[in-house]
Backbone as CSV, one residue per row, in Angstrom:
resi,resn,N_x,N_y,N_z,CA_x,CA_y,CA_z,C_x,C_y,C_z
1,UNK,-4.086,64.629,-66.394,-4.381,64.641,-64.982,-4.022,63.277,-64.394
2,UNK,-3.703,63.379,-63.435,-2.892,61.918,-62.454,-3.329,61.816,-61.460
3,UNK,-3.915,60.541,-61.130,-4.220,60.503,-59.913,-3.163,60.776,-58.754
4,UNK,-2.867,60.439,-57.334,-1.968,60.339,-56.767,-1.981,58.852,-56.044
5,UNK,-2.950,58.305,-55.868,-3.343,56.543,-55.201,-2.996,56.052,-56.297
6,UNK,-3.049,56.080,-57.931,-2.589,55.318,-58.919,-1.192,55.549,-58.721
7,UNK,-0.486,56.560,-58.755,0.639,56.725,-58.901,1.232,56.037,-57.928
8,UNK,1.008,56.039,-56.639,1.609,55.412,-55.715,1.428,53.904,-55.784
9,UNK,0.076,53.727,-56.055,-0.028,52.013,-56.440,0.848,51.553,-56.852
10,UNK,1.001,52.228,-58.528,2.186,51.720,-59.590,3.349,51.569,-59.186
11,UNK,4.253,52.858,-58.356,5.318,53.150,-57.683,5.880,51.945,-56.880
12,UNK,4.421,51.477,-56.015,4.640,50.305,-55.431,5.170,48.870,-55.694
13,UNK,3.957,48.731,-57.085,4.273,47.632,-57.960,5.680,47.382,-58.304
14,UNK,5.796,48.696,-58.940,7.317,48.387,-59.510,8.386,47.744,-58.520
15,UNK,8.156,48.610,-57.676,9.291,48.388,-56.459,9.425,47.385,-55.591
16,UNK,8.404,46.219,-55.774,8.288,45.292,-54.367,8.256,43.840,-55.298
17,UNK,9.093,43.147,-54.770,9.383,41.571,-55.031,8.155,40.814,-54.843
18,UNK,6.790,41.900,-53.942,5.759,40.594,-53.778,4.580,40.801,-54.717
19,UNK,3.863,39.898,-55.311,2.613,40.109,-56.021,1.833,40.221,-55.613
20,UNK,0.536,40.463,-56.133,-0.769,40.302,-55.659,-1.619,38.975,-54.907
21,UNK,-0.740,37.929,-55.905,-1.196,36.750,-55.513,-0.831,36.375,-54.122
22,UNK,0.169,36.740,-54.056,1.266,36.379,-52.585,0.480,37.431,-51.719
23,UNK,0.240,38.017,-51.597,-0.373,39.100,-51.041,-1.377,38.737,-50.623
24,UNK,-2.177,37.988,-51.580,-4.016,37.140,-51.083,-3.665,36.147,-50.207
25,UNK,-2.263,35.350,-50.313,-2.407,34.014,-49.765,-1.540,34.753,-48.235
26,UNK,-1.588,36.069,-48.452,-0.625,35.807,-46.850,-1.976,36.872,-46.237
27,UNK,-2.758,37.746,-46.456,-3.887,37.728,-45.853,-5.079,36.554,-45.356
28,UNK,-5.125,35.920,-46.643,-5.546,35.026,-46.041,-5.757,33.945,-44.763
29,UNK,-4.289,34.086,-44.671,-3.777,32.792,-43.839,-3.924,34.052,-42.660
30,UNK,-3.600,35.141,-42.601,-3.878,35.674,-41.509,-5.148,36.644,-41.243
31,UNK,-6.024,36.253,-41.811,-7.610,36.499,-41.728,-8.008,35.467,-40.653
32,UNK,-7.681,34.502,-40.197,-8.126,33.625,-39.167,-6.955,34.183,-37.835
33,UNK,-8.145,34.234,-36.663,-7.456,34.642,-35.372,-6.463,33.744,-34.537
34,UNK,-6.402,32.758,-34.554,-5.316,31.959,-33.907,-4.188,31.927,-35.020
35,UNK,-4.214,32.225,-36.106,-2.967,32.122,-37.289,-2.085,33.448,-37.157
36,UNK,-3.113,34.758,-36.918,-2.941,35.923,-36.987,-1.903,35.814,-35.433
37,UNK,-2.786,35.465,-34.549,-1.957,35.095,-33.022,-0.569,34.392,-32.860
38,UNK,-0.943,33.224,-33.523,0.689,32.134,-33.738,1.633,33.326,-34.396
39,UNK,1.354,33.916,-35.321,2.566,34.550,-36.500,3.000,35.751,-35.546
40,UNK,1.640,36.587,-34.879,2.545,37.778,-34.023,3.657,37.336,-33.010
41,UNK,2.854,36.193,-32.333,3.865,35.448,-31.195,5.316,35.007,-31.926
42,UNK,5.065,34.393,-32.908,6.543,33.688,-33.325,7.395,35.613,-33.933
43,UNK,6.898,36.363,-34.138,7.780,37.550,-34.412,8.207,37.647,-33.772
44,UNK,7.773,37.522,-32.219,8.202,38.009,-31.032,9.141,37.002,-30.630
45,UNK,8.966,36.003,-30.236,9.760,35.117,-29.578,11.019,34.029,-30.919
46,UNK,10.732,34.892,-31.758,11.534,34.004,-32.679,11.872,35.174,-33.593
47,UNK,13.024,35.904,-33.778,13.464,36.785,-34.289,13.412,36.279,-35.712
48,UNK,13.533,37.217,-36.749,13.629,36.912,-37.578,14.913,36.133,-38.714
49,UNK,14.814,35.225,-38.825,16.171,34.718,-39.253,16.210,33.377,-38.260
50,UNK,15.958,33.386,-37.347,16.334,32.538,-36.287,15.105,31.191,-36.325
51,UNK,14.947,30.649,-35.670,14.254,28.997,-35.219,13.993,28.907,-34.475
52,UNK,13.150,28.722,-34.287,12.448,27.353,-32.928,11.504,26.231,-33.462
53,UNK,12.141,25.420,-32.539,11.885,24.166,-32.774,10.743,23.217,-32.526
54,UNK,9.863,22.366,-33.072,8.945,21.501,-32.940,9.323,20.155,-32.440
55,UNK,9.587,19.376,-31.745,9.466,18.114,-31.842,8.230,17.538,-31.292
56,UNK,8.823,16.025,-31.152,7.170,15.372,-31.381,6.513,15.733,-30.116
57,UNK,6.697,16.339,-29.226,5.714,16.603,-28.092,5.517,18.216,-28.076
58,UNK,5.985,19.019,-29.299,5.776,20.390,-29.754,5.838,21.236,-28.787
59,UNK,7.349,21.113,-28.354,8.234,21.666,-26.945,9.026,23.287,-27.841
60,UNK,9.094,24.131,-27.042,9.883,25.237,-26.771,8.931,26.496,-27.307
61,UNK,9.189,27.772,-28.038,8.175,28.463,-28.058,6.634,28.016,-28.823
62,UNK,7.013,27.115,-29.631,5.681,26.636,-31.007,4.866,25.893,-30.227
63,UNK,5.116,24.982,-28.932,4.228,24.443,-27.912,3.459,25.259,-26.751
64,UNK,4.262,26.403,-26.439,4.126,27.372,-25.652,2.870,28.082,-26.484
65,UNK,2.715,28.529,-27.724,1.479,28.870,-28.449,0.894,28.163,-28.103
66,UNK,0.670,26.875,-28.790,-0.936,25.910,-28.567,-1.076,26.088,-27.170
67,UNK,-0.383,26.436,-26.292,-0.714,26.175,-24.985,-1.824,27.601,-24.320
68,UNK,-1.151,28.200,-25.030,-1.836,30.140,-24.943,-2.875,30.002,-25.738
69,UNK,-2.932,29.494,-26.740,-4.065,29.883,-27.399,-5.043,28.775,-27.076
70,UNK,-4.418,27.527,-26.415,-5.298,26.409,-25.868,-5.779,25.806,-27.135
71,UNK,-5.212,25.337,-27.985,-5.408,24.494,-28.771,-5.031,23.202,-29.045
72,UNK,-5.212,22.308,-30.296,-4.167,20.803,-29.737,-3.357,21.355,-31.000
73,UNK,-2.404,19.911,-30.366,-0.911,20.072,-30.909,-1.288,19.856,-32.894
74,UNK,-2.042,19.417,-32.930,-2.625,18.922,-34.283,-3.083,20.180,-34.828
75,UNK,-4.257,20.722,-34.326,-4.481,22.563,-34.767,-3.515,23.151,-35.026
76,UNK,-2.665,23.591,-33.963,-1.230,24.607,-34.171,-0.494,23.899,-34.999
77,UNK,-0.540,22.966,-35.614,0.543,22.379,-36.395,-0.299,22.638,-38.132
78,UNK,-1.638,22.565,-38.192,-2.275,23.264,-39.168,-1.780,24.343,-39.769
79,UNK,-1.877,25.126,-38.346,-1.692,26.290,-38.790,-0.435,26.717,-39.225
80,UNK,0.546,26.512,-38.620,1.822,27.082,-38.633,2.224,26.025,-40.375
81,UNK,1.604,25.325,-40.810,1.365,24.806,-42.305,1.448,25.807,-43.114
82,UNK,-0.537,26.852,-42.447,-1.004,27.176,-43.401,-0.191,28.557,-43.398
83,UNK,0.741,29.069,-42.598,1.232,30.319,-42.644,2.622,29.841,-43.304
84,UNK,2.956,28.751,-43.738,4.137,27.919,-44.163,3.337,28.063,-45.933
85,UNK,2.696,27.711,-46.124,2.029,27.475,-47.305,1.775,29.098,-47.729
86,UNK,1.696,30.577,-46.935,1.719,31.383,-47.242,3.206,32.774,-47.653
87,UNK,3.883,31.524,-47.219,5.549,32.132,-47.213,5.717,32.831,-46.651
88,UNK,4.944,33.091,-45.290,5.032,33.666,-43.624,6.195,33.120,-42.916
89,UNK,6.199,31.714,-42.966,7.410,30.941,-42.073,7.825,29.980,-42.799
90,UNK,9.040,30.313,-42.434,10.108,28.281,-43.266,9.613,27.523,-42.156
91,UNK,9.283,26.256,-42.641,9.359,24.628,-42.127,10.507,23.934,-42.596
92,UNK,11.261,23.497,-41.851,12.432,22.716,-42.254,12.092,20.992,-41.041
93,UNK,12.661,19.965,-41.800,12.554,19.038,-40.624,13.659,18.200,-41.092
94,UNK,13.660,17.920,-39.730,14.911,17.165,-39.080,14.759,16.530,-38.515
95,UNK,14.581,14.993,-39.394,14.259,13.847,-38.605,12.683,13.668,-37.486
96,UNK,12.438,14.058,-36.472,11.043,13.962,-35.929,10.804,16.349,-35.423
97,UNK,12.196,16.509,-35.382,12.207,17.775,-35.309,11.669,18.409,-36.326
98,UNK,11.146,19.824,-36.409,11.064,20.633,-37.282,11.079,21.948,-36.995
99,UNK,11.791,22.764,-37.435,12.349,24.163,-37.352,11.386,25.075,-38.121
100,UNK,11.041,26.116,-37.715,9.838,27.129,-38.102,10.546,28.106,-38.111
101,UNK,10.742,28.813,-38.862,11.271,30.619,-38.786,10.380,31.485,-39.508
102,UNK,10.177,32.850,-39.024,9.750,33.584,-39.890,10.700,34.271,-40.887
103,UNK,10.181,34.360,-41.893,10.779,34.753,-43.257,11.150,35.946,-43.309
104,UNK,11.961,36.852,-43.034,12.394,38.177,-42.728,12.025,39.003,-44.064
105,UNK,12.666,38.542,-45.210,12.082,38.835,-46.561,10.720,39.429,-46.715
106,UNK,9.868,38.897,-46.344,8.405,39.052,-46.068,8.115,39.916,-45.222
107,UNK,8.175,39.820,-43.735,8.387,41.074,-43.345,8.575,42.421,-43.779
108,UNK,9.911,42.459,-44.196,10.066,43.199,-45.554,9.369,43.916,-46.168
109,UNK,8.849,43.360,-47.329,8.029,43.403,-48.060,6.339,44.154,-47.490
110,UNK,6.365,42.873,-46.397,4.889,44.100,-45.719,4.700,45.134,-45.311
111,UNK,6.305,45.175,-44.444,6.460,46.816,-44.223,6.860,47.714,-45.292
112,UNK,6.889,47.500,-46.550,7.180,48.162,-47.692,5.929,48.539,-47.829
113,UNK,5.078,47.145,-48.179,3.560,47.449,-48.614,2.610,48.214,-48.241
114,UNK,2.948,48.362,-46.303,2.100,49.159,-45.676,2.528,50.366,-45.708
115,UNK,3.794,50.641,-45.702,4.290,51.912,-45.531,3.957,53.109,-46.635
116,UNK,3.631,52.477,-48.069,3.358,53.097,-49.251,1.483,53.859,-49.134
């Protein structure tokens, strides 16, 4: 006798590049409401694959967040860390710049995860 939630679990497992672990650390990071907020916004205004940019006065869409969610530039820069630290978004920097993208890969993957 077989379950059908095991089977699909397993099915899943096999099939998806992400673990469990990766899985805790990207709930995690989006278990808090302004992280959960920053990451929907940057889907939106920052396609996937693509950039926007930070510099030191945290100008173009990534300033436009702290500004919506009314936070300081120091908070939103936490955060967009801790969703960096969850392999939600690349951080790249360039000199006082730094480039944020979301990770399309991941995406991916979640819509794999949820879809199962």
């Amino acid at each position: 006798m077989t379950n059908p939630v095991i089977n699909t679990i397993v099915r899943y497992m096999s099939n998806t590049s992400i673990d469990n672990i990766q899985l805790t650390r990207i709930f995690k990071a989006l278990s808090n409401s302004h992280r959960l907020e920053i990451f929907r916004q940057l889907t939106g205004c920052c396609v996937p694959g693509t950039v926007c940019e930070i510099d030191s006065v945290n100008s173009l869409c990534i300033g436009e967040l702290g500004k919506s969610l009314k936070i300081a530039p120091s908070t939103l820069s936490h955060h967009v860390k801790e969703l960096n630290h969850a392999g939600l978004v690349r951080l790249e920097r360039h000199g006082k710049r730094v480039q944020c993208s979301v990770d399309p890969e991941i995406l991916q993957d979640l819509a794999g995860f949820f879809s199962t």
